[in-house]
N, C-alpha and C positions, 0 to 999 in steps of 0.2 A: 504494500500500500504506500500511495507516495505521503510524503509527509509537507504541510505546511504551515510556516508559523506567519500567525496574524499579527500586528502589532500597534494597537490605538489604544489612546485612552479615553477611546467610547466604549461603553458596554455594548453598548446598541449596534456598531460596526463590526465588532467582534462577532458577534452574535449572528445578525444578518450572515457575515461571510462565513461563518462556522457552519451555519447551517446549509446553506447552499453548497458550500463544497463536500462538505459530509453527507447529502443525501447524493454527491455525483461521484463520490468513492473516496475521496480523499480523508485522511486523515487532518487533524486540523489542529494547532495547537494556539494558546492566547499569551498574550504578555500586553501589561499595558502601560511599559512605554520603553524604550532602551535600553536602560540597564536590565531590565526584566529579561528582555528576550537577549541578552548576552547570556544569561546563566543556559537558557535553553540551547541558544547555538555552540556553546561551548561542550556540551554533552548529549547532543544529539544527531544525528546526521539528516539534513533536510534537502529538500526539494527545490523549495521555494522560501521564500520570504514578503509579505505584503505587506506593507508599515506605511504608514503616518507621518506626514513631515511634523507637524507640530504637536508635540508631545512634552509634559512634565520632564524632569531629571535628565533624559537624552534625548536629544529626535533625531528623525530616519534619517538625515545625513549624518547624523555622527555615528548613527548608528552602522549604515553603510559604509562610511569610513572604517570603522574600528573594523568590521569584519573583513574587508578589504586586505586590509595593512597590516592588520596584529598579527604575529605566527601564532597565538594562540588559537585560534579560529580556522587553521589549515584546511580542516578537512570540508568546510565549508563554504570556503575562502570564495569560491566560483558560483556559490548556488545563486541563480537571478534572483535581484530584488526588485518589485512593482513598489514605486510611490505614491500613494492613495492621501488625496490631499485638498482640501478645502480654497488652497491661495491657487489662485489663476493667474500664469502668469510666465511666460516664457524665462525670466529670470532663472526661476525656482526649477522649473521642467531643464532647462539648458544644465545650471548645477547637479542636482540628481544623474542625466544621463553622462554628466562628463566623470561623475563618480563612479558609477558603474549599471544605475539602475536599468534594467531591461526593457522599461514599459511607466508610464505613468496613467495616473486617474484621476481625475476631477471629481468631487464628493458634488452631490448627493452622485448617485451612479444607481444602474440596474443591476441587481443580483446575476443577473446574464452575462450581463457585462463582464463581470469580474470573472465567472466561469469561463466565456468563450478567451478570454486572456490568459488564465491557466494551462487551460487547455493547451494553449498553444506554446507557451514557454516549457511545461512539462506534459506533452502526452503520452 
């Protein structure tokens, strides 16, 4: 089963994307916000990563940074990250993809949406 960690500190986005990818086979894992989903990535082997630009204590780009660049993170080092994010705005989308993100997403979004985007980064 492939595995995917979510990463906001909405319940509600979690939630939504938990559930949609978990009735379309995925595994789905939560953290809400950065540092959270480092202890995850750091002892887990994953697929994907969907996060948050703006979040409490870390957000998705330092988060995608750390996993990037830290050797501790090795084995994960490559797994695509999708930016799921509320700010509009070529700035923020330019940063993200020059970091390494796979894909980005404007909030609110169709549960589809994010599906047919998995899909295609890991089918």
């Amino acid at each position: 089963m492939k595995k995917v960690l979510t990463v906001d500190d909405s319940v509600t986005i979690r939630m939504v994307i938990k559930r949609t990818l978990g009735q379309a086979g995925y595994e789905v894992l939560e953290a809400p916000n950065g540092a959270e989903a480092l202890k995850i990535i750091e002892n887990t082997e994953l697929h994907l990563v969907i996060s948050d630009y703006n979040m409490p204590v870390m957000n998705g780009l330092e988060l995608m940074t750390e996993v990037k660049n830290n050797p501790a993170y090795k084995k994960n080092k490559f797994i695509p990250f999708v930016m799921l994010t509320a700010v509009m705005g070529e700035d923020l989308k330019e940063k993200a993809l020059a970091v390494g993100a796979r894909a980005y997403l404007v909030k609110p979004f169709q549960p589809q949406q994010v599906l047919d985007m998995v899909q295609k980064l890991i089918p």
